[in-house]
C-alpha atoms as one frame of an Amber mdcrd trajectory, in Angstrom:
protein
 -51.277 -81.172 140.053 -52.494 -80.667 136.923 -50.604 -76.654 135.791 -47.141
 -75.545 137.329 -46.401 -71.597 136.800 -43.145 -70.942 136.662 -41.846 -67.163
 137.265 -38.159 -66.471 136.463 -37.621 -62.742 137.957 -34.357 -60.671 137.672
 -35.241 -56.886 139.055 -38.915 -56.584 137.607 -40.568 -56.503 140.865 -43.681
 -53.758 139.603 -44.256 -56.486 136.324 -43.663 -59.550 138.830 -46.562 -57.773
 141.002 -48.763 -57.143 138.065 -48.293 -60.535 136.501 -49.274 -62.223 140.100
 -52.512 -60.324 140.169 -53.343 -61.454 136.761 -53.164 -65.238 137.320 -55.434
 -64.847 140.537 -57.601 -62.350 138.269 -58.523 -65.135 135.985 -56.940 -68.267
 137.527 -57.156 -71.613 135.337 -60.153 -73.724 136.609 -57.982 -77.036 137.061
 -55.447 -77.374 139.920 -52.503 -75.267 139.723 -49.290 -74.256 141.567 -47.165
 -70.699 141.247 -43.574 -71.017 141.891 -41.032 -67.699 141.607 -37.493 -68.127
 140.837 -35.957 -64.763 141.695 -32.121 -64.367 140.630 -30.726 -62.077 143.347
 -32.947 -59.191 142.062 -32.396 -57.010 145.299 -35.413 -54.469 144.435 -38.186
 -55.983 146.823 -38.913 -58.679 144.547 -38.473 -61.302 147.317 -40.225 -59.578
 150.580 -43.294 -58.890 147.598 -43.773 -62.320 146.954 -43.271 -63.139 150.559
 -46.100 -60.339 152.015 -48.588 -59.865 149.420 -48.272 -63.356 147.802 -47.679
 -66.033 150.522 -49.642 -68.795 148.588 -47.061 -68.938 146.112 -43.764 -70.706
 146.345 -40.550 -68.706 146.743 -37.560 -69.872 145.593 -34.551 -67.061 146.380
 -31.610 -67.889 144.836 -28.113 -65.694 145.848 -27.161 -65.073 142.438 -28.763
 -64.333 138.891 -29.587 -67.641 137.361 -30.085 -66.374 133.922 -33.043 -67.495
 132.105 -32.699 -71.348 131.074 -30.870 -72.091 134.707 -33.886 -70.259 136.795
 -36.280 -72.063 134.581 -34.890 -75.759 135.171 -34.402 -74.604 138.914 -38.241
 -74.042 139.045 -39.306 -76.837 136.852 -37.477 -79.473 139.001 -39.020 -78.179
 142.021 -42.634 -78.596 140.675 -45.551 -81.118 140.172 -47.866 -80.071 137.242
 -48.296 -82.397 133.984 -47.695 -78.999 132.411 -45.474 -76.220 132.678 -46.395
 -72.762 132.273 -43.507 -70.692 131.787 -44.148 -67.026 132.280 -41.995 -64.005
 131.561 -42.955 -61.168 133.794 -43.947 -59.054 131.514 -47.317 -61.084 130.441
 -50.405 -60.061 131.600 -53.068 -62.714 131.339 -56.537 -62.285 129.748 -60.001
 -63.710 130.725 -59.349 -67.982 130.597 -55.940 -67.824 128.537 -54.388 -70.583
 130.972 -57.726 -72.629 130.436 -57.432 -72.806 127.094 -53.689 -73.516 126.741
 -54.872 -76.375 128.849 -57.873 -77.528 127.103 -55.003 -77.505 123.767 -52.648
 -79.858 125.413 -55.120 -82.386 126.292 -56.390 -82.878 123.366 -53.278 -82.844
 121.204 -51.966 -85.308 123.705 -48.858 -85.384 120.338 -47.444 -81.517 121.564
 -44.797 -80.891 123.304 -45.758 -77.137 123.466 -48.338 -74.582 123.171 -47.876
 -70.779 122.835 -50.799 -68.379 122.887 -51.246 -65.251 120.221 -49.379 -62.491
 122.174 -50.581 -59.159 121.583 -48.831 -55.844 122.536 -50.498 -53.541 124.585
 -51.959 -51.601 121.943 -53.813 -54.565 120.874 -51.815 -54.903 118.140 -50.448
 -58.666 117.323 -46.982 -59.317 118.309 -44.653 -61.576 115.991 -44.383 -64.882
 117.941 -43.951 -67.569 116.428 -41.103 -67.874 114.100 -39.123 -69.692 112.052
 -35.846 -71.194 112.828 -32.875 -68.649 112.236 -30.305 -68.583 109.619 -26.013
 -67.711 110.084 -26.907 -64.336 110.450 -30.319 -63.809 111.425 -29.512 -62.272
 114.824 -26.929 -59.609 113.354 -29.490 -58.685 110.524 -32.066 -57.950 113.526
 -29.976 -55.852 115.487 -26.965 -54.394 113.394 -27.367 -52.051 110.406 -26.906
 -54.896 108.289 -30.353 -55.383 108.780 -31.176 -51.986 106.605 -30.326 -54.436
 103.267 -33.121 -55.394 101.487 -31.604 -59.366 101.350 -31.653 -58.870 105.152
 -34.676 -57.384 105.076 -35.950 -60.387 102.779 -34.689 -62.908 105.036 -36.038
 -61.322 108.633 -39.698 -60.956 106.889 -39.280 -65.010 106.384 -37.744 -65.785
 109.717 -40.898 -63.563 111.649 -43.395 -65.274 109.555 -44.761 -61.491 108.304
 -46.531 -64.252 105.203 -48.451 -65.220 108.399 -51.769 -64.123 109.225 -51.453
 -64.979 112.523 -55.434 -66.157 112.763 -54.675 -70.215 112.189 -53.813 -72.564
 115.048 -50.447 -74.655 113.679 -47.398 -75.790 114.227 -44.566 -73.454 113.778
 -40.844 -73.876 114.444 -40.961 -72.320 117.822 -42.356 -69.926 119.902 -41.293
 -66.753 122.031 -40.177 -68.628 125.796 -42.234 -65.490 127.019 -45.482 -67.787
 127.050 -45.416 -71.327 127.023 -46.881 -74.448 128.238 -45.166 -77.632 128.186
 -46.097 -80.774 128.369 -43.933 -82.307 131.449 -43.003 -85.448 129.840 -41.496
 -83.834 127.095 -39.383 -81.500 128.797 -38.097 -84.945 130.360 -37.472 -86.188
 127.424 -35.315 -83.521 126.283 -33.426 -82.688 129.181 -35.252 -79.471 130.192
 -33.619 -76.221 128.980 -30.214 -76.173 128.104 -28.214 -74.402 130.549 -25.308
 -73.351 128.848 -27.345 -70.518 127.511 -27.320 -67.767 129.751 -30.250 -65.565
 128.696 -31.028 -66.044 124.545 -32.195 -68.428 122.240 -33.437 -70.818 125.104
 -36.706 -71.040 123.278 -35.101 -71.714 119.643 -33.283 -74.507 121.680 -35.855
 -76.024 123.569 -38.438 -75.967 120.272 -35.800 -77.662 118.036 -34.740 -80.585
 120.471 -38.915 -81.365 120.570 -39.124 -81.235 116.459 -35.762 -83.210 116.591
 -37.854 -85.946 118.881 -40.969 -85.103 116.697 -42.679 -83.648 119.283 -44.946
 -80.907 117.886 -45.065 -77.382 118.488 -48.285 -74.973 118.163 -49.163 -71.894
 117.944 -52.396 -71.360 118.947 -54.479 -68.532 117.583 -57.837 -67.674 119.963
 -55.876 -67.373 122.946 -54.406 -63.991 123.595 -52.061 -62.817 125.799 -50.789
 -58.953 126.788 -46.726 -59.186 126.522 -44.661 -55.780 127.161 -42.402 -56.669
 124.998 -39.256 -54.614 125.054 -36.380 -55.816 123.089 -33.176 -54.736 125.275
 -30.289 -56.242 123.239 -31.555 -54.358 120.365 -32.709 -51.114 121.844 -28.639
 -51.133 123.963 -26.617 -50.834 120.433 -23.155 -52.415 120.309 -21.802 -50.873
 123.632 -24.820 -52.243 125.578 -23.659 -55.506 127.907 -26.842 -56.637 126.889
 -26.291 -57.154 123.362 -22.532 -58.801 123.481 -24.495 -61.862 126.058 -27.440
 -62.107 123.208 -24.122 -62.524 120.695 -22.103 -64.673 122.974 -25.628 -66.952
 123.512 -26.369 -66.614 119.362 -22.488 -68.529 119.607 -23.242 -71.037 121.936
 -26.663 -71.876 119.962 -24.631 -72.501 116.825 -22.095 -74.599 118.021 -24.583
 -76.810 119.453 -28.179 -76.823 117.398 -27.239 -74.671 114.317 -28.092 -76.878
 110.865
């Protein structure tokens, strides 16, 4: 098996549906497998996959996961050299997959590939970043973020002095879109699990750079991502945005340099 797709799905069953379709639409031309991890999700989710989707492999857990958990559960339960790891929310244009693909076997040195996500507009979407400061989180989604130092330091962190039209390596990349090379994610132990739903991207990228393990970002492959920023959009009172704070915690006890 050359491409595992991994699925984590909490209560998106319309964008699970529509992100199915796509990866059939334009399927990668090597052999691949599709396995969904769905958290409990109670909206349909599971009897979709099951009805309209029977070549792919279910896996129904009886509670929500979270997002580095569900991951792990679906990476140990797959076969590819690479791991595809797909938010619901991507659409996937023309031979995207293929050329993630193509990347990786060349650069037999990366760990990880991420594609040029664009939002729906057409517009590009910010990411690939670089690593995040003390306070990077709370400038993003506090009022603190209205200062011009904070406003400074969040054009550095999204790489706005990036053009976005260069294949490189970058810090890390938005766990919306990935593919991994297997043997790397060995290597590293996989995602780390005491994150719940944050920052297990920011994780994952910096325990590859801390094995020197590359990370890319490459530029003529684009992706659709409805992107919709929920801890930010919630405000303080939001659940949401106290488990991206309580993850932001976790992350800096354990990575932050």
């Amino acid at each position: 098996m050359e491409i595992s797709i991994i699925i984590n799905n909490y209560k998106t069953r319309g964008l699970l549906k529509q992100c199915l379709k796509g990866i059939f639409a334009y399927s990668p031309t090597v052999a691949f497998e599709i396995i969904v991890v769905d958290n409990n999700s109670c909206d349909g989710s599971v009897e979709l996959v099951r009805e309209m989707f029977p070549q792919v492999r279910l896996i129904a857990s009886d509670k929500n996961l979270g997002h580095q958990r569900g991951n792990n559960l679906g990476i140990k339960n797959s076969s590819g050299k690479y791991i595809l790891i797909l938010n619901t929310d991507i659409a996937i244009l023309d031979d995207a997959i293929d050329k993630m693909y193509r990347f990786m076997e060349v650069h037999p040195e990366a760990a990880l590939v991420g594609p040029r996500l664009k939002n729906p507009d057409g517009s590009i979407q910010l990411s690939c970043m670089r690593f995040p400061h003390l306070l990077t989180p709370l400038y993003r989604r506090t009022m603190l973020g209205r200062f011009k130092f904070a406003q400074k330091e969040l054009r550095y962190y999204l790489m706005e002095d990036f053009d976005h039209q260069e294949t490189r390596t970058v810090d890390w990349i938005l766990g919306s879109c990935q593919m991994v090379r297997a043997s790397a994610l060995s290597q590293v132990g996989g995602f780390d699990e005491d994150l719940f739903l944050y920052f297990g991207d920011v994780a994952l990228c910096r325990k590859f750079w801390e094995n020197k393990l590359p990370v890319y970002y490459l530029a003529d492959c684009d992706i659709i991502h409805y992107h919709k920023r929920e801890s930010a959009e919630g405000g303080l009172v939001s659940k949401i945005f106290w488990i991206h704070i309580l993850d932001w915690i976790r992350y800096l006890i354990k990575y932050y340099r």
